[in-house]
C-alpha positions in Angstrom: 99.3 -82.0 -75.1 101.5 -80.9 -72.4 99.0 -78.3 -71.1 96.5 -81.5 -70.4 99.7 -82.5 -68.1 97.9 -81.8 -64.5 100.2 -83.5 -61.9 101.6 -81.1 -59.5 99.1 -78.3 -59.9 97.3 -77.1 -57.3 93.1 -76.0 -57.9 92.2 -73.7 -54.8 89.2 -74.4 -53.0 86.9 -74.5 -50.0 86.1 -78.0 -50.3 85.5 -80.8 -47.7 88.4 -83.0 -49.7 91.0 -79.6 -49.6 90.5 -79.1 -45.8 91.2 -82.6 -44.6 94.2 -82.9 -42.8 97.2 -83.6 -45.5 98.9 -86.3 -43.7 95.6 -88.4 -43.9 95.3 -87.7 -47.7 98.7 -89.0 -48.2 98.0 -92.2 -46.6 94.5 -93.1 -48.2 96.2 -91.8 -51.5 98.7 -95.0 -50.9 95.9 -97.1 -49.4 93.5 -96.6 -52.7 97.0 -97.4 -54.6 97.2 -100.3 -53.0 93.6 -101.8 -53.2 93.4 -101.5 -56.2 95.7 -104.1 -57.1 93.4 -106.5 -54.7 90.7 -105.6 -56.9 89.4 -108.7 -59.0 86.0 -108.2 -60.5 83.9 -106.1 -61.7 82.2 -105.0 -58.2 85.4 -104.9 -56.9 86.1 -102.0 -59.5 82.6 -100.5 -59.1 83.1 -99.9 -55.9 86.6 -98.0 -55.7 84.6 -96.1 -59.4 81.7 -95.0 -56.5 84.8 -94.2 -54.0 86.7 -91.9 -55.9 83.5 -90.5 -57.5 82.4 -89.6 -53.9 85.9 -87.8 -53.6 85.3 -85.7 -57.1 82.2 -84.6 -56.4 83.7 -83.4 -52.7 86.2 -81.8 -54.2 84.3 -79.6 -56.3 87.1 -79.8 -59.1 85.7 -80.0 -62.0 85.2 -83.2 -63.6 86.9 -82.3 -67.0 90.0 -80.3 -65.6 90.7 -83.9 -63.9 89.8 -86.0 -67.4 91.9 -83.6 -68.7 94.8 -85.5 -67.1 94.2 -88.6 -69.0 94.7 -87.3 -72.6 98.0 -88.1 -72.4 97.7 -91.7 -71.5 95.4 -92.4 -73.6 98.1 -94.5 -76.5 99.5 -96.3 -73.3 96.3 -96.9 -72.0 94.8 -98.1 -75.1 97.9 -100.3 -75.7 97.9 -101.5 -72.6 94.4 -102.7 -73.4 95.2 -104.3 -76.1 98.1 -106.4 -75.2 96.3 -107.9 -72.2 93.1 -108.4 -74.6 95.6 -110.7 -77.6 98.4 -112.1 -75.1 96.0 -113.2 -71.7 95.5 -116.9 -72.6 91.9 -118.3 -71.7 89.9 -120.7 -72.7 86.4 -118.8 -74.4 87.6 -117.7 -77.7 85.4 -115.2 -78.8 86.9 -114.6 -82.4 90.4 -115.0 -84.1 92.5 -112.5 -85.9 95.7 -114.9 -87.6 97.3 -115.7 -84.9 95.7 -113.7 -81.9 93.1 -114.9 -79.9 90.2 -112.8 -78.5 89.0 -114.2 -75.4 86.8 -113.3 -72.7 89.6 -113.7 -69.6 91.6 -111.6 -72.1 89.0 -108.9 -72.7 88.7 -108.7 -68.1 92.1 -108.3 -67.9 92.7 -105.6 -70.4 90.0 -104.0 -69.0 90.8 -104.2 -65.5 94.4 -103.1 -66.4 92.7 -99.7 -68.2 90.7 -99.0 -65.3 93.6 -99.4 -62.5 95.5 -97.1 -65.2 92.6 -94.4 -65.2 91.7 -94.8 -61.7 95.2 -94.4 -60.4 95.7 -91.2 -62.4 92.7 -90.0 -61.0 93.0 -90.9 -57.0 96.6 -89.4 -57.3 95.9 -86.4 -59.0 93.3 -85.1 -56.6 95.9 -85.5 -53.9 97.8 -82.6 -55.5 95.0 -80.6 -56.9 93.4 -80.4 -53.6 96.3 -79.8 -51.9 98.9 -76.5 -51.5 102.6 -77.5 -51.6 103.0 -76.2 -48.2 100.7 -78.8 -46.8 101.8 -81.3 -48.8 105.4 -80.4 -47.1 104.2 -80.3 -43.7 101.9 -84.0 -44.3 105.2 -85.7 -45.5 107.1 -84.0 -43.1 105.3 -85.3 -40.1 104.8 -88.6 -41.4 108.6 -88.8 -42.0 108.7 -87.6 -38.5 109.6 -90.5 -36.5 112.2 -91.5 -38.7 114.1 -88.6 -37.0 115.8 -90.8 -34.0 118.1 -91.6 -36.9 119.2 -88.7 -38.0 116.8 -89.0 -41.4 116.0 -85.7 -42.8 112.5 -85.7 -42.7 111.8 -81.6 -43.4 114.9 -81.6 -46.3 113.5 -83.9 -48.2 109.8 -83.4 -47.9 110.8 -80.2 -49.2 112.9 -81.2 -51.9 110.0 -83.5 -53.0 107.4 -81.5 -52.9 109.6 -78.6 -54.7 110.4 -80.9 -57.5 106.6 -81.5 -57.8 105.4 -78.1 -57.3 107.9 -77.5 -60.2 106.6 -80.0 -62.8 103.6 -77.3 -64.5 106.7 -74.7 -64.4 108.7 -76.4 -66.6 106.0 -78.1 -68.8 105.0 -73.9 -69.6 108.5 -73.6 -69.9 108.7 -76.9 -72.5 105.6 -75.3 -74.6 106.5 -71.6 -74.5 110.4 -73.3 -76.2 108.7 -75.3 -78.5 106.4 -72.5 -79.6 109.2 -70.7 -80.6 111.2 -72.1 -82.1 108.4 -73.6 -83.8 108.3 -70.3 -84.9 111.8 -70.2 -86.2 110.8 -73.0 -88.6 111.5 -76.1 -86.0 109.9 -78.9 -86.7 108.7 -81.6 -83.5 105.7 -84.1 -85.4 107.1 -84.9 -88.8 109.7 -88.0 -89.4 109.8 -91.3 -87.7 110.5 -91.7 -84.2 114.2 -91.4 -83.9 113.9 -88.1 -86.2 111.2 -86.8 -83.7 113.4 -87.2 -80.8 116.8 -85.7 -82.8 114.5 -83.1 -82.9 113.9 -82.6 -79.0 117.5 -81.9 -78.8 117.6 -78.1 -79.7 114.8 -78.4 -76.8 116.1 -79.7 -74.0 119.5 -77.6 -73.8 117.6 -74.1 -73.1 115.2 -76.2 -70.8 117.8 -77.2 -68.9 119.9 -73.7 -68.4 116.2 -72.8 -68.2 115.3 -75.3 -64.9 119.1 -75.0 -63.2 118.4 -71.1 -63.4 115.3 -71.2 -61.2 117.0 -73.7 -59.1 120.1 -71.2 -58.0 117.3 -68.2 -58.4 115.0 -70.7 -55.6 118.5 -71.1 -53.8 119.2 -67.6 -53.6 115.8 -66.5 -52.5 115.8 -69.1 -49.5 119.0 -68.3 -48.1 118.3 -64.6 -48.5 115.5 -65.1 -46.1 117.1 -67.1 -43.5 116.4 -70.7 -44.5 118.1 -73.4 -42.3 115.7 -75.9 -42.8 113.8 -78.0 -40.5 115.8 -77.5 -37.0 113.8 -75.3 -34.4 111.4 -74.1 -37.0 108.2 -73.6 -36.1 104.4 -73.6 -38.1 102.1 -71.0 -38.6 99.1 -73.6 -38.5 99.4 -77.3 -36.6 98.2 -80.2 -38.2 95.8 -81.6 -36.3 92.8 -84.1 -37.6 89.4 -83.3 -37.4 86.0 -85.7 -37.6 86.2 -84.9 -41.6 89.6 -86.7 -41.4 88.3 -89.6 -39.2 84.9 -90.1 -41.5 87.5 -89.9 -44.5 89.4 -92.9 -42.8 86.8 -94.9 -42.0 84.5 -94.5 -45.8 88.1 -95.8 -47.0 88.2 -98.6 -44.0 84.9 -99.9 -45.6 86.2 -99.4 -49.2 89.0 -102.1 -48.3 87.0 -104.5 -46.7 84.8 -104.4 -49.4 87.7 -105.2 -52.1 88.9 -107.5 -49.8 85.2 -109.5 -49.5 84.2 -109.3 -52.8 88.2 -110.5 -54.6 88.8 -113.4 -51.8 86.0 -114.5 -49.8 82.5 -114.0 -52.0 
């Protein structure tokens, strides 16, 4: 399960979604965020499905190395689900189970609550699979640009952030190549209850911890050794600069939100 773990990698391409200017694919990533919450009914939710189905099939990711993503959600998801399907109150009770009701408001809301889940997971993940850490540094970097009249560290902690992403599959290799072996050793991670399991994790995390502060003074080392002072007069092999692919991007997501907005408040 934690190779299905996708956030922070990065899949190389070509594509019309990997060349679009990074600062504008960190905004529509919060703007999709955002509407989907505004989303009410089902058109609302067929529309952002055709939206970020437009983005997949631009990317040219494949369809099943982003699914992949989802495996691990799948309990919360499905729990999700059914806690808004037995504890929405409404008013059409389609059938009984004791005490719990199975109504129809109940069965919308647990779905709409599975499909912001999915769709989330989804719009943010091809944010970082379609783009490199360096551009992802440079796009938060600039945004956080202005905030430099007071003396905010815009480049330090774009870096830092997108380091501790970039990081993320590194350590999750590092988690399954530990458990593999001591695993191997005669460990045992699935059987007992719950608080057994995680006794269990213990022999785990201490070498995954000497593991992750040991590429941290080996990342350390290997900046400073080549000069790193951090954002002050540094300069950029390639300027950000956006293009009529970023502008078309803005304004397909422009008519995405007035759509949500139509459909959830005024139709």
């Amino acid at each position: 399960m934690i190779k299905d773990i996708t956030i922070g990698q990065f899949f190389p391409g070509q594509s019309t979604i990997h060349k679009l200017d990074p600062r504008v694919k960190i905004i529509l990533t919060f703007a999709f965020i955002v509407i989907i919450f505004f989303a009410k009914t089902y058109v609302g939710y067929a529309l952002i499905f055709a939206y970020i189905a437009l983005a997949v099939q631009l990317s040219r990711v494949p369809v099943r190395y982003i699914l992949k993503g989802l495996k691990p959600l799948l309990f919360i998801i499905a729990l999700t689900f059914l806690i808004n399907v037995f504890f929405t109150p409404g008013n059409e009770v389609l059938f009984q189970v004791w005490a719990l009701k199975f109504t129809r408001e109940g069965l919308n809301q647990g779905t709409f609550m599975a499909l912001r889940l999915v769709l989330l997971v989804v719009g943010t993940s091809l944010l970082t699979l379609t783009t490199s850490p360096i551009s992802l540094t440079d796009g938060i970097e600039r945004l956080l640009q202005p905030l430099q009249v007071i003396k905010f560290p815009a480049h330090e902690l774009a870096m830092m952030m997108t380091i501790a992403l970039r990081f993320i599959p590194t350590l999750l290799e590092e988690t399954d190549k530990i458990m593999k072996a001591q695993m191997a050793r005669g460990a045992d991670f699935e059987s007992g209850n719950l608080f057994q399991r995680a006794k269990a994790l213990v022999p785990l995390l201490v070498p995954l911890f000497i593991s992750a502060f040991r590429r941290a003074d080996e990342l350390a080392m290997a900046m400073e050794s080549r000069c790193y002072r951090g954002g002050e007069n540094r300069t950029r092999m390639k300027v950000l600069r956006a293009t009529r692919r970023d502008y078309v991007a803005v304004a397909v997501t422009l008519l995405l939100i007035a759509g949500i907005l139509l459909d959830s408040y005024v139709l």
